[in-house]
Every structure is written in C-alpha cells, then in structure tokens.
VEXPARO-821052 format. One record per atom (N, C-alpha, C): residue in one letter; x, y, z. Coordinates in pm, 1 decimal, always signed. Layout:
BEGIN
<lofi><residu>A</residu><east>X</east><north>Y</north><up>Z</up></lofi>
...
***
This chain:
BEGIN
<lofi><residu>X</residu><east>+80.9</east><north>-119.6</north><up>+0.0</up></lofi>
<lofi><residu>X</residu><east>+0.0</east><north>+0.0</north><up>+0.0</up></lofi>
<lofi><residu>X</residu><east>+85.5</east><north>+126.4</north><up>+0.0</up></lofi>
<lofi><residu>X</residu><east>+212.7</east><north>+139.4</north><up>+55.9</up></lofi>
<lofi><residu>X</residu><east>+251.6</east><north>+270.1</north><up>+69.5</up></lofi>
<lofi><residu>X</residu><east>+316.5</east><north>+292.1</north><up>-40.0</up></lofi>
<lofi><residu>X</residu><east>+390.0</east><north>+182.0</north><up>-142.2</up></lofi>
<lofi><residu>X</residu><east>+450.6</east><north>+225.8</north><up>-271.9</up></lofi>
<lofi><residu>X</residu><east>+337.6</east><north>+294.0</north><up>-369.3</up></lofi>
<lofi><residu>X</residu><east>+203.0</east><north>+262.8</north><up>-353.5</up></lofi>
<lofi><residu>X</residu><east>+86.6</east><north>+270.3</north><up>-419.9</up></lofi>
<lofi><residu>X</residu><east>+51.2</east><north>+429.0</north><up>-383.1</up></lofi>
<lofi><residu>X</residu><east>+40.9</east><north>+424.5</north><up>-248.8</up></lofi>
<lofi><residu>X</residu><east>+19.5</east><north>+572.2</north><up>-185.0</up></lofi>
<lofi><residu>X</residu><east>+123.3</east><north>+670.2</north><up>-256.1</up></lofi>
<lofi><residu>X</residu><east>+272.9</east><north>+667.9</north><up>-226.1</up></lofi>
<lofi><residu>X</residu><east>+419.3</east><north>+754.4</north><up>-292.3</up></lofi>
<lofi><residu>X</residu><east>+354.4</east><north>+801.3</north><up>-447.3</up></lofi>
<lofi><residu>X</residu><east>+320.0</east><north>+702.6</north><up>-525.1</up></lofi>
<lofi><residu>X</residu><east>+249.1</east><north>+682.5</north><up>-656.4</up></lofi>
<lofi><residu>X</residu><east>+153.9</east><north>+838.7</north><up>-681.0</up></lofi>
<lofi><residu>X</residu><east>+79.1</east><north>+799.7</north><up>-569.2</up></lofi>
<lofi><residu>X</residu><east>-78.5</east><north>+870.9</north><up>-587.6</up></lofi>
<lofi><residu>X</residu><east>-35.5</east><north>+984.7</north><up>-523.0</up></lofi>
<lofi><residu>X</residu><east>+43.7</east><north>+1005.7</north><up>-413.6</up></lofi>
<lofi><residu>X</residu><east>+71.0</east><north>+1138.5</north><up>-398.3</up></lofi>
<lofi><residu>X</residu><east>+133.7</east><north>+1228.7</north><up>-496.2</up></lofi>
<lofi><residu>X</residu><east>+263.1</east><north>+1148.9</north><up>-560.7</up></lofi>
<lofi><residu>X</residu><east>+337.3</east><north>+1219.8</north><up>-684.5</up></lofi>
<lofi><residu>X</residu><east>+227.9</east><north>+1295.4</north><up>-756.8</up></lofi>
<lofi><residu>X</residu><east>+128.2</east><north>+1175.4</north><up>-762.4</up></lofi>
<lofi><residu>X</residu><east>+69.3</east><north>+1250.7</north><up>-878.7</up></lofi>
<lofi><residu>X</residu><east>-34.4</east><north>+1367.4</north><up>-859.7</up></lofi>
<lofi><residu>X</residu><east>-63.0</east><north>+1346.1</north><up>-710.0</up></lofi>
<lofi><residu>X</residu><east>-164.0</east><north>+1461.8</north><up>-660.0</up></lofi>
<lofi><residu>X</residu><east>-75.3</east><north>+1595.6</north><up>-689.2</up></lofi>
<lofi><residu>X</residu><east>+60.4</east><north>+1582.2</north><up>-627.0</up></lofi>
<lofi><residu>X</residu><east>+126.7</east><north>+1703.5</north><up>-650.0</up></lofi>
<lofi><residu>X</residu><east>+190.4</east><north>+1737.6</north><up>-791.2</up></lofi>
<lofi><residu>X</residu><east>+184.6</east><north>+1646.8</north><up>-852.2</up></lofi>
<lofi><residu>X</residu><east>+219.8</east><north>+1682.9</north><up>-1013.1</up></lofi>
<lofi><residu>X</residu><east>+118.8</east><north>+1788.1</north><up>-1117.7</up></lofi>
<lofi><residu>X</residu><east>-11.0</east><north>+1707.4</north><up>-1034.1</up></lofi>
<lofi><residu>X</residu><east>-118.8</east><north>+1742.8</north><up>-1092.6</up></lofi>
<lofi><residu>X</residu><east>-164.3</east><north>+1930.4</north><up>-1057.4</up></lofi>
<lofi><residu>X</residu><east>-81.1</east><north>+1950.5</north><up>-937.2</up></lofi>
<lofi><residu>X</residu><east>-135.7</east><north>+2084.9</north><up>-884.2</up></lofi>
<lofi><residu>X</residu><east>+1.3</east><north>+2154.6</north><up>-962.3</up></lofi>
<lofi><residu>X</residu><east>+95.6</east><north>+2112.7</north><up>-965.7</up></lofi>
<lofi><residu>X</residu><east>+245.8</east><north>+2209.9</north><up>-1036.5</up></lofi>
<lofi><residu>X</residu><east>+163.5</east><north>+2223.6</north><up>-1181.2</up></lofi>
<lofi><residu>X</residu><east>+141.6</east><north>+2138.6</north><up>-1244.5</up></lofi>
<lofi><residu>X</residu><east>+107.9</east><north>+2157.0</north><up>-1368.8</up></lofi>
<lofi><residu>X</residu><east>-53.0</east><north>+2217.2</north><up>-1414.4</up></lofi>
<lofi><residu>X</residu><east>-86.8</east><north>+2250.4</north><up>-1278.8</up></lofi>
<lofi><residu>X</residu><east>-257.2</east><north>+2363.1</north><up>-1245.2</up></lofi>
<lofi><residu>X</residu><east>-309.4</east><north>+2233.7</north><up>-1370.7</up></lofi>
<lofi><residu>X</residu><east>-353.2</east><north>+2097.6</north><up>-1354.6</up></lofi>
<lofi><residu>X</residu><east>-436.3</east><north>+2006.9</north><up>-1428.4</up></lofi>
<lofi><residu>X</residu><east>-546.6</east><north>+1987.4</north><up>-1317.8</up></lofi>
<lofi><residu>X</residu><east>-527.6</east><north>+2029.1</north><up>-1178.4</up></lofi>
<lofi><residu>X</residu><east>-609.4</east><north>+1981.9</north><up>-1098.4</up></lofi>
<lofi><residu>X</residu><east>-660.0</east><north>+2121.4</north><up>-1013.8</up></lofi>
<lofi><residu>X</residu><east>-788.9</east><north>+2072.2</north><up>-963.6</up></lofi>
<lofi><residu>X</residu><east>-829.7</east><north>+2248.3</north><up>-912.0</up></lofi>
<lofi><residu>X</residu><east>-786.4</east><north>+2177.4</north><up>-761.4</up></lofi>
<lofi><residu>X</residu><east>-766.1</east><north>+2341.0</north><up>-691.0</up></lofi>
<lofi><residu>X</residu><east>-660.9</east><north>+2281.6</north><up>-543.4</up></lofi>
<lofi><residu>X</residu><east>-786.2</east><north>+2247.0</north><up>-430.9</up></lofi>
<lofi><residu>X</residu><east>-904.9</east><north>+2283.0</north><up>-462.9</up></lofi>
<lofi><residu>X</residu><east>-1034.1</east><north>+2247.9</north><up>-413.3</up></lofi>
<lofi><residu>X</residu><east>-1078.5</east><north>+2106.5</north><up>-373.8</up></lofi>
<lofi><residu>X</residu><east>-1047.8</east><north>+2037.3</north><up>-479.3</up></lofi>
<lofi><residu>X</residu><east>-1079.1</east><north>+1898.0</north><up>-505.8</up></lofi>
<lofi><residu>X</residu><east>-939.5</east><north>+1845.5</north><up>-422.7</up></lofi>
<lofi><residu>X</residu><east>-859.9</east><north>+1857.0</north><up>-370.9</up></lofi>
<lofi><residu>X</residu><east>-780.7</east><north>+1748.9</north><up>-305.0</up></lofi>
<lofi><residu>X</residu><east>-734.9</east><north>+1807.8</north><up>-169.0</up></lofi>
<lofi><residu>X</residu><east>-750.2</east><north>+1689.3</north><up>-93.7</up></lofi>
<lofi><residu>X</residu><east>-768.5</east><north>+1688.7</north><up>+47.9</up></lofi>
<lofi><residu>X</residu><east>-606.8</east><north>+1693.8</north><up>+90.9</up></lofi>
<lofi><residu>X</residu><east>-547.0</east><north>+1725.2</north><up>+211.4</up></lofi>
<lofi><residu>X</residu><east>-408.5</east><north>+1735.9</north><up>+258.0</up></lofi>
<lofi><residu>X</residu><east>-464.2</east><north>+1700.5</north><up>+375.7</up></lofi>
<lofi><residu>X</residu><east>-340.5</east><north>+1640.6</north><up>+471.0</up></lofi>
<lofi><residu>X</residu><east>-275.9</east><north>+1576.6</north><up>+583.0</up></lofi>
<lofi><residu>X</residu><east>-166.2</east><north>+1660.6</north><up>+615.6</up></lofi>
<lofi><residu>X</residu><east>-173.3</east><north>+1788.6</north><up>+699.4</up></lofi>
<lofi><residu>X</residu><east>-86.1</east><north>+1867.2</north><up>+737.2</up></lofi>
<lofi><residu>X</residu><east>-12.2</east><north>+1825.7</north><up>+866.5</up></lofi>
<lofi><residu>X</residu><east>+78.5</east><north>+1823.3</north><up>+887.3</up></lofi>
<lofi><residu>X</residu><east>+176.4</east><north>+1800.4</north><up>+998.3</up></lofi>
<lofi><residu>X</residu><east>+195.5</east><north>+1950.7</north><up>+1087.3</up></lofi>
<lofi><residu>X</residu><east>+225.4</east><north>+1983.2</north><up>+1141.4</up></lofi>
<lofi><residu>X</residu><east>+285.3</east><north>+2086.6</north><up>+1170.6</up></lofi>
<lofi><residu>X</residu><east>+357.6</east><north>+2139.0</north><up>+1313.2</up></lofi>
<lofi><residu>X</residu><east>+466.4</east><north>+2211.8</north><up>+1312.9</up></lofi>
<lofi><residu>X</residu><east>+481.6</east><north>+2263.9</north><up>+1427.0</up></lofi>
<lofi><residu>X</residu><east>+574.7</east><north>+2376.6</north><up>+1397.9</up></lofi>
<lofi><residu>X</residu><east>+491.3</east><north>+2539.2</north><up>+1471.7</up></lofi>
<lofi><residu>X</residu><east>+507.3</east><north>+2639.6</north><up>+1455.0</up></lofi>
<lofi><residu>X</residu><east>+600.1</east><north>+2704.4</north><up>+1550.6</up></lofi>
<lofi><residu>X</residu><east>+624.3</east><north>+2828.4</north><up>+1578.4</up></lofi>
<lofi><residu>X</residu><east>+760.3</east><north>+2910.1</north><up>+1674.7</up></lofi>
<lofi><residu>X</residu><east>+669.6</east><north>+2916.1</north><up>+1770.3</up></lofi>
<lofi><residu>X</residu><east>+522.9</east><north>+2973.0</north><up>+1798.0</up></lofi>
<lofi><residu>X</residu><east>+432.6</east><north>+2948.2</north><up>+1908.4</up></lofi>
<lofi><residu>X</residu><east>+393.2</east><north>+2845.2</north><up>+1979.0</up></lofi>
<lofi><residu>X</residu><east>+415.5</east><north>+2686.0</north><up>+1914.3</up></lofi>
<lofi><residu>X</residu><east>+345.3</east><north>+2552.9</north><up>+1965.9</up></lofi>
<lofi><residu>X</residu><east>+422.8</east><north>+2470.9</north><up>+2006.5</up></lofi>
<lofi><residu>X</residu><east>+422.4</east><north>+2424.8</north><up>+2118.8</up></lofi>
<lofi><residu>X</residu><east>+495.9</east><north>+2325.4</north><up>+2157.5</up></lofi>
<lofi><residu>X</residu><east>+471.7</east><north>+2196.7</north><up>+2123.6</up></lofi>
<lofi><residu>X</residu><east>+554.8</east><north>+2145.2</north><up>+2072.0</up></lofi>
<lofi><residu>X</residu><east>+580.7</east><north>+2027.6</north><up>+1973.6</up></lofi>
<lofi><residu>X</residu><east>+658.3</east><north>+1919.2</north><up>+2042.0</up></lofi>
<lofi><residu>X</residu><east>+697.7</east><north>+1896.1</north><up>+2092.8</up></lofi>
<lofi><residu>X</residu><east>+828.3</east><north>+1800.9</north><up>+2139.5</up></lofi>
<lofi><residu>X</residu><east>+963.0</east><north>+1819.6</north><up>+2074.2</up></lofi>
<lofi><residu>X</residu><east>+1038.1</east><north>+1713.3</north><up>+2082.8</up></lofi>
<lofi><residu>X</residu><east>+1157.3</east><north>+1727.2</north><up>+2013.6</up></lofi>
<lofi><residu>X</residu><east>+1132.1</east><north>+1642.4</north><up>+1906.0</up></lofi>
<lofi><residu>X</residu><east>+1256.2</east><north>+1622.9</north><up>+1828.6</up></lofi>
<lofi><residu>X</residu><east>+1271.9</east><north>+1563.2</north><up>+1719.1</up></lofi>
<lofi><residu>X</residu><east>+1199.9</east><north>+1418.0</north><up>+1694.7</up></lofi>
<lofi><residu>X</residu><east>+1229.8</east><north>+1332.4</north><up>+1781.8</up></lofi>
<lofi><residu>X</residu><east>+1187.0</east><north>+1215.6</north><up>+1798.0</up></lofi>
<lofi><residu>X</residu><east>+1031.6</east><north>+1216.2</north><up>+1801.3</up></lofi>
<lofi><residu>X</residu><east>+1000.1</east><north>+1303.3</north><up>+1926.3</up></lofi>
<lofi><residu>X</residu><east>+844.0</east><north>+1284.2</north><up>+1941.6</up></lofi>
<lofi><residu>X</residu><east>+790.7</east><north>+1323.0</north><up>+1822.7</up></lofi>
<lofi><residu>X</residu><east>+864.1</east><north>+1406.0</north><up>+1765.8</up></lofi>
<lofi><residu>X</residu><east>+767.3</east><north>+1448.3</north><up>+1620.4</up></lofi>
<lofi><residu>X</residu><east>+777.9</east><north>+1340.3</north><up>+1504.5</up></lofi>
<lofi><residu>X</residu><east>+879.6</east><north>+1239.5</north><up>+1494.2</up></lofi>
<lofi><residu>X</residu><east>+920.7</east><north>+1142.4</north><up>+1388.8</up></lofi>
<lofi><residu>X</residu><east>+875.9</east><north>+1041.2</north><up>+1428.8</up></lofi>
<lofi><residu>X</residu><east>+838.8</east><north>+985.8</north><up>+1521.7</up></lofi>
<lofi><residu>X</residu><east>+797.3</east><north>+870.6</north><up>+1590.7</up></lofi>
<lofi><residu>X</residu><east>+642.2</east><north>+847.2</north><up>+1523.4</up></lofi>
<lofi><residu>X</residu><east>+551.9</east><north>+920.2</north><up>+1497.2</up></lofi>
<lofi><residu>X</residu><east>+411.5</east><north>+903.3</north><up>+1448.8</up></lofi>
<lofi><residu>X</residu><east>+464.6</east><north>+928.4</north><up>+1310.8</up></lofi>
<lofi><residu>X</residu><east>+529.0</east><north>+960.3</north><up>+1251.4</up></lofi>
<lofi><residu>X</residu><east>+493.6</east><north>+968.5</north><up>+1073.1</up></lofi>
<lofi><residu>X</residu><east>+477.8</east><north>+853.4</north><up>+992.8</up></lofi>
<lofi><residu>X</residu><east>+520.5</east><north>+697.1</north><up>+1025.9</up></lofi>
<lofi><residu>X</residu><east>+420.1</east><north>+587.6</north><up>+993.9</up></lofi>
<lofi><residu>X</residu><east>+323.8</east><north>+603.1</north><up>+999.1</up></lofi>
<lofi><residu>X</residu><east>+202.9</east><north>+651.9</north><up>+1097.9</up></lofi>
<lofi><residu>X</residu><east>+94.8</east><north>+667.8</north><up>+1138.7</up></lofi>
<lofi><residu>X</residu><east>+50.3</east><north>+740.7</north><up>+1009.1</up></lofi>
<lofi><residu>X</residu><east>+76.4</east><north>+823.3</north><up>+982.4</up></lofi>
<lofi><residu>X</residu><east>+103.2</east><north>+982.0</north><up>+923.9</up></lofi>
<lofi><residu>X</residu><east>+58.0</east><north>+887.8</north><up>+823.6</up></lofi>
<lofi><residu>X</residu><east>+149.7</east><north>+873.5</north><up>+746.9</up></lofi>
<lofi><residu>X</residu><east>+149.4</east><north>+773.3</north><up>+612.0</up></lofi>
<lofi><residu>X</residu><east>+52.1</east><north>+710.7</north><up>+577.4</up></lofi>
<lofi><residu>X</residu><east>-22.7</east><north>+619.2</north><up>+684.2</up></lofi>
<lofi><residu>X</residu><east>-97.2</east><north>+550.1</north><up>+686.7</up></lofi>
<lofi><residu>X</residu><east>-222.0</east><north>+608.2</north><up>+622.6</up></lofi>
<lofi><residu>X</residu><east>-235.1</east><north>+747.7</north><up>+764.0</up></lofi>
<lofi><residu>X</residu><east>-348.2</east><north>+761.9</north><up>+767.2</up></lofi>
<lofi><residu>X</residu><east>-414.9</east><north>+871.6</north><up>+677.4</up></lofi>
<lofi><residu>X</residu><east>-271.9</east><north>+888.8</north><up>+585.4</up></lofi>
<lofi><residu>X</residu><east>-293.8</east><north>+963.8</north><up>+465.0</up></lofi>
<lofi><residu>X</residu><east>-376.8</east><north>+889.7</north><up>+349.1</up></lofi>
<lofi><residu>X</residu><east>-282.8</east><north>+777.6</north><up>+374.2</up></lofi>
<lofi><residu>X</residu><east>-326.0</east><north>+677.7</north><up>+284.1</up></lofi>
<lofi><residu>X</residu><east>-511.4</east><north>+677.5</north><up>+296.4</up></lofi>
<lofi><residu>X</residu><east>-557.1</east><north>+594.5</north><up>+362.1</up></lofi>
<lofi><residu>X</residu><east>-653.9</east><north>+547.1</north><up>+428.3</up></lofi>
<lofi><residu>X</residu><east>-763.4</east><north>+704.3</north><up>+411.9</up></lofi>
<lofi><residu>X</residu><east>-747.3</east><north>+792.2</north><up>+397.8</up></lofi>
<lofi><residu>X</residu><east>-824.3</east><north>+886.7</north><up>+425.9</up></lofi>
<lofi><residu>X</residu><east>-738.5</east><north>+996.1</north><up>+248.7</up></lofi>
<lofi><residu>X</residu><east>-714.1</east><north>+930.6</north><up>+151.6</up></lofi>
<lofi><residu>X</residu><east>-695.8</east><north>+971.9</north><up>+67.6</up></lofi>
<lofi><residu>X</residu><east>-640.3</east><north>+1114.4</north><up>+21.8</up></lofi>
<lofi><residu>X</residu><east>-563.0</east><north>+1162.4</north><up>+118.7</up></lofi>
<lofi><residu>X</residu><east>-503.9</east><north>+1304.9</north><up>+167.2</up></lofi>
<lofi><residu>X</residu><east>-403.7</east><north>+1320.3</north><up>+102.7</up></lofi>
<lofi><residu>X</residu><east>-363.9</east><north>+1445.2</north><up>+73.6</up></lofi>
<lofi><residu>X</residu><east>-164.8</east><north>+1437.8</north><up>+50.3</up></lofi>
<lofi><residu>X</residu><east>-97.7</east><north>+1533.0</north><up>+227.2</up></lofi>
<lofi><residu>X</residu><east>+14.0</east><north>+1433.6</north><up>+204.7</up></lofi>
<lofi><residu>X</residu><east>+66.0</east><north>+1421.9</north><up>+330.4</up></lofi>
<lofi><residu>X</residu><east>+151.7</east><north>+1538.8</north><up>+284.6</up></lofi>
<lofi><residu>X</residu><east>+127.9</east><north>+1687.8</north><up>+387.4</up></lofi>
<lofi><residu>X</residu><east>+265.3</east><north>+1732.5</north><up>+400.8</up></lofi>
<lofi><residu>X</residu><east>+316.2</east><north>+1799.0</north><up>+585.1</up></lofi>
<lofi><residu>X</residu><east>+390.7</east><north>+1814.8</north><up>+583.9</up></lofi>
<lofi><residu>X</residu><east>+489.2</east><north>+1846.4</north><up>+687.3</up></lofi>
<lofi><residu>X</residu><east>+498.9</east><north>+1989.9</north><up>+708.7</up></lofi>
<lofi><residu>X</residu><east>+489.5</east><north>+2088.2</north><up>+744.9</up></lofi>
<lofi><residu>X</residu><east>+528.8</east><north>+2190.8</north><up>+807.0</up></lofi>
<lofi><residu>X</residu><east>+582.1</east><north>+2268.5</north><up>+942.1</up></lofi>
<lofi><residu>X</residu><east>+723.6</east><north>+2258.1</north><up>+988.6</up></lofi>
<lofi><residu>X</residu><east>+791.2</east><north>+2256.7</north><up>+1033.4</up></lofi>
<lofi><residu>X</residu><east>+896.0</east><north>+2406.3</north><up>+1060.1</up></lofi>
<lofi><residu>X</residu><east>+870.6</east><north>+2458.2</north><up>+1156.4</up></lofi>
<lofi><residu>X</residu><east>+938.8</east><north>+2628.2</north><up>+1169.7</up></lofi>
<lofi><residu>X</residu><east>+1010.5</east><north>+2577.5</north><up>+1290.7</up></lofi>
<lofi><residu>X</residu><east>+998.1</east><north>+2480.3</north><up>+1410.5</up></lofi>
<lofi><residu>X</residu><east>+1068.1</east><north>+2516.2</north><up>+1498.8</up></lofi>
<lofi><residu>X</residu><east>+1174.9</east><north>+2350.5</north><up>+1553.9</up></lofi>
<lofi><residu>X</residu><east>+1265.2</east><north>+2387.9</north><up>+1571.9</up></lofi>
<lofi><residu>X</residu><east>+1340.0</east><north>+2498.2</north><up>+1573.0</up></lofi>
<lofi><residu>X</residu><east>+1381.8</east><north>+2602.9</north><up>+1456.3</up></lofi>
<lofi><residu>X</residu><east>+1396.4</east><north>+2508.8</north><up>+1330.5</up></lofi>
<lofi><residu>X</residu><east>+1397.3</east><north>+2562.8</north><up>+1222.4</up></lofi>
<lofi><residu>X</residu><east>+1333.0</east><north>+2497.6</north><up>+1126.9</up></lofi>
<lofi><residu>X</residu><east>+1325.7</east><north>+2538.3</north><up>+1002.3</up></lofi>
<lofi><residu>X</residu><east>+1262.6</east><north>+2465.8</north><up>+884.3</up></lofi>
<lofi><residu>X</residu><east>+1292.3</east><north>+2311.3</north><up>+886.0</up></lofi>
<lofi><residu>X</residu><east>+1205.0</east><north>+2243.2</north><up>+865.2</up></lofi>
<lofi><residu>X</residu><east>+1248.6</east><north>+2126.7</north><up>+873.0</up></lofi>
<lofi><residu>X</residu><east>+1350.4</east><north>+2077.9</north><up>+747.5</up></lofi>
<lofi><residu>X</residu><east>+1334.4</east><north>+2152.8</north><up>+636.4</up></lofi>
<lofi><residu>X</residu><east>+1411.4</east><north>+2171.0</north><up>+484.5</up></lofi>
<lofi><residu>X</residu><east>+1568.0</east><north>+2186.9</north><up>+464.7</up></lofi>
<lofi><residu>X</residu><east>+1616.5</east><north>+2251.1</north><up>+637.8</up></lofi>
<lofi><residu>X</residu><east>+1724.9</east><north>+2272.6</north><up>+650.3</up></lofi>
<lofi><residu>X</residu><east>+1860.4</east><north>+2157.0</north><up>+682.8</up></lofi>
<lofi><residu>X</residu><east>+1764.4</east><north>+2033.7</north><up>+750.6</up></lofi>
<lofi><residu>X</residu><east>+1834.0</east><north>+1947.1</north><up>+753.0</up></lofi>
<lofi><residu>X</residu><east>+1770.6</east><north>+1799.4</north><up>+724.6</up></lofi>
<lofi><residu>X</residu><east>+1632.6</east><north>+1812.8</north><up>+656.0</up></lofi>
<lofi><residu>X</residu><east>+1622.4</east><north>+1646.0</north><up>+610.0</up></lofi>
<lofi><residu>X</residu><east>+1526.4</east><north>+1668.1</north><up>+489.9</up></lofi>
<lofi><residu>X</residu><east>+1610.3</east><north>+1619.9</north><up>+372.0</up></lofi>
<lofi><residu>X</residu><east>+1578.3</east><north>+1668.7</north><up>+243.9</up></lofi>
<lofi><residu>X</residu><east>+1453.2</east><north>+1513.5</north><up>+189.4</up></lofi>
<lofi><residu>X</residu><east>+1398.0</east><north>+1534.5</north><up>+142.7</up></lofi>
<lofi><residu>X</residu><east>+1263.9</east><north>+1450.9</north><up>+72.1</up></lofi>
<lofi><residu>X</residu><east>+1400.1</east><north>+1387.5</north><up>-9.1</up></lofi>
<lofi><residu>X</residu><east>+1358.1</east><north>+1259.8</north><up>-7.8</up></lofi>
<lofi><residu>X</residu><east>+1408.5</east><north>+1158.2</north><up>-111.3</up></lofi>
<lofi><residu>X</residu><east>+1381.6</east><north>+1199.0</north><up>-288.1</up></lofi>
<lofi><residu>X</residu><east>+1415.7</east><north>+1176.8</north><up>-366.8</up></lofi>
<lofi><residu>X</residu><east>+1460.4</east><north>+1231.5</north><up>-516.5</up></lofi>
<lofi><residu>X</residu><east>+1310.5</east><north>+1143.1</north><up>-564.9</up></lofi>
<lofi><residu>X</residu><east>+1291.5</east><north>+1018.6</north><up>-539.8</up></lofi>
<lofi><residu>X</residu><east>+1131.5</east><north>+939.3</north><up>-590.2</up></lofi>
<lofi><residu>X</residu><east>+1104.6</east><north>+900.0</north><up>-464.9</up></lofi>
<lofi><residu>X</residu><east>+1099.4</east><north>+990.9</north><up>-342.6</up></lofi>
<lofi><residu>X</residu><east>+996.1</east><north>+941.2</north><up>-260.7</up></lofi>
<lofi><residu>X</residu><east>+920.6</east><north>+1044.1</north><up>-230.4</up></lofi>
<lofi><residu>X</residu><east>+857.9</east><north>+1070.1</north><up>-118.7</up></lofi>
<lofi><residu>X</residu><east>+727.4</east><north>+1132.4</north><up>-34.5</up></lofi>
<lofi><residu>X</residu><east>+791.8</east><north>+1286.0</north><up>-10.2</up></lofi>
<lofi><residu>X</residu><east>+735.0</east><north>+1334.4</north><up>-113.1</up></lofi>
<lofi><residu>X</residu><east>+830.7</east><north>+1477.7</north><up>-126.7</up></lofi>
<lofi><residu>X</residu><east>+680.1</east><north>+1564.5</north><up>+1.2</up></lofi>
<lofi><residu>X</residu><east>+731.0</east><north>+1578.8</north><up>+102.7</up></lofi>
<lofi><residu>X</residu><east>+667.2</east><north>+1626.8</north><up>+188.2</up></lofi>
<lofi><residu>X</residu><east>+645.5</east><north>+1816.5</north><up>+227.6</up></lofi>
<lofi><residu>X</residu><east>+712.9</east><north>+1857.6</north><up>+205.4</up></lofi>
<lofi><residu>X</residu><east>+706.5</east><north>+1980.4</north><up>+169.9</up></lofi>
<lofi><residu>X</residu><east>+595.5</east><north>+2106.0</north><up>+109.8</up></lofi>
<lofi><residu>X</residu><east>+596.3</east><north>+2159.9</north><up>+146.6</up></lofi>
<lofi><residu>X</residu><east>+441.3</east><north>+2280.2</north><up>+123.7</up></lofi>
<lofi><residu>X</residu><east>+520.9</east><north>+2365.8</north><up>+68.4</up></lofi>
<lofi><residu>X</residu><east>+539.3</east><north>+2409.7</north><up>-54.1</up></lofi>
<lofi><residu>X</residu><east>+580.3</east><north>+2477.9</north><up>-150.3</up></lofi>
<lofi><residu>X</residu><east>+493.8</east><north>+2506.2</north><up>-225.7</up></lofi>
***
C-alpha cells in the first residue's frame, strides 16, 4: 500500500504544479509545528509519521509536513529524489 500511496501522492502534486487539478478537489494531511506551539523534540515528532502515512493513505489526503521550529524542517532532512516529497511549496 505505501509504494501505491508515494504513486498517488506524486501525482496529486504533479497534478497541482502543472494547475491540471483544481486545489479544491484534493484533500491534505498537514503536519505541523510552529515558533508558538509546543511540539516536542525531534523524535516525538518522527515517531508518528508511519501513522502519518498511513493515515494519509486510508483517508486519501496528501501528506505534508510543516515545520518552523526549531527551524525549517528543509534545513536538515531533504525529501528523497522518488519518494514522499513532503514539503508545502
């Protein structure tokens, strides 16, 4: 299921770069932790993103991540080249 999911997300987000899809019609799975919210540390925040995955899957969402504290999460763990490009760009 999750190679299937990687699949269907690519293409959710392919579909919005290339404006083929209206941004209305597709659902997101936001992650987040802001400079105001207390979040845990690193771990506590990485420890559920199986879950994450899952329950993206299962609930037909695109999974992304948003991450300010301590810093961008972009700054030190880059999305795989063909995997789960997680990122809100």
């Amino acid at each position: 299921w999750m190679a299937e999911y990687l699949i269907w997300h690519k293409q959710q987000r392919d579909s919005l770069a290339n404006h083929t899809a209206n941004n209305a019609t597709i659902k997101y799975l936001v992650v987040r932790c802001l400079g105001h919210e207390e979040c845990g540390g690193f771990s506590d925040r990485m420890k559920p993103m199986p879950f994450y995955v899952m329950l993206a899957n299962l609930t037909q969402r695109v999974l992304l991540i948003h991450w300010q504290k301590p810093c961008e999460l972009e700054q030190f763990l880059v999305p795989p080249l063909h995997g789960l490009d997680w990122r809100i760009a």
